[in-house]
C-alpha angles and dihedrals in degrees: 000000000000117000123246123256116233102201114045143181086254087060092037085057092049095048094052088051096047083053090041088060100041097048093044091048108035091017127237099317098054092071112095112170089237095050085056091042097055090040091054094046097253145100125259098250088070092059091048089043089052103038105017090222148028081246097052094055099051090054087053098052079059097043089052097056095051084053099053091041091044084050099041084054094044084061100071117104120245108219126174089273107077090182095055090048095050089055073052101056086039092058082044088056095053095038087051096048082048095055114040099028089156096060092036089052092047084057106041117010086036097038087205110171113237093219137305091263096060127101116259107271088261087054091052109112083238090074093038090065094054088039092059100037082053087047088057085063096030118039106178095089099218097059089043092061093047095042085044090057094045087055084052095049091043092059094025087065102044099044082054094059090045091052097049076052099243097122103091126233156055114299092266086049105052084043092060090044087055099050090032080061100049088045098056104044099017084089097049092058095046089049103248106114106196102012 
């Protein structure tokens, strides 16, 4: 019979949340590695047995959260309207932001780094995504990558107001206010006034 693993993905996952929370709501010095063991319901040799370090838990909570978004943008589709997918990646953005604020804090509020050995925030997958669905409108690369940083910085922006709660609103309206933005100057940074 095999025997069982004691510390487990399902524990690994918990103990990224429990540092997601802490670190987006008392910031990067709160986390102690006994303070997260004892909030996931473990002992602190299994965070040490699963991260090797307090540090190194706190650059995979990052690196986490750049997964799951990287993965959470990967998902939209890519039709034959670039334009249409790029409003796309820009609602993903937003879901994404709603419903893992921890982790999205931890990347961006936080500015936690996700580890000496990960790309630059321009080089995450996360950004590629954006980057290419902007290349299918721009082509001159250069231009893609600046428009594509000014659409991040457009939702970026705004997600961030709606999550310090200073977009006003009920959830469908503030729903309606986001795409009605995009709509309205997405075109402009990618250089299509009116479409």
């Amino acid at each position: 019979m095999a025997r069982p693993r004691l510390h487990d993905a399902a524990l690994r996952d918990r103990l990224l949340d429990v540092t997601s929370r802490t670190i987006s709501a008392h910031g990067e010095a709160a986390v102690t590695v006994r303070a997260v063991a004892k909030a996931a319901g473990t002992s602190p040799s299994a965070v040490y047995a699963l991260f090797g370090s307090r540090d190194d838990l706190v650059a995979a909570v990052s690196a986490e959260g750049f997964r799951r978004f990287a993965q959470h943008l990967g998902a939209v589709a890519r039709t034959d309207d670039p334009a249409a997918d790029l409003a796309a990646l820009g609602v993903a953005y937003r879901g994404f932001a709603l419903a893992d604020p921890h982790f999205y804090a931890v990347m961006f509020a936080r500015g936690v780094r996700p580890g000496a050995d990960r790309p630059r925030a321009v080089e995450e997958a996360t950004f590629l995504v954006l980057r290419d669905a902007v290349a299918r409108l721009v082509p001159d690369a250069t231009t893609a990558d600046d428009v594509a940083l000014g659409l991040w910085g457009l939702v970026h922006g705004l997600v961030s107001l709606e999550l310090a709660g200073l977009v006003p609103g009920d959830d469908a309206e503030r729903a309606a206010r986001y795409g009605g933005t995009l709509a309205a100057v997405g075109p402009g940074l990618v250089g299509r006034p009116g479409t």
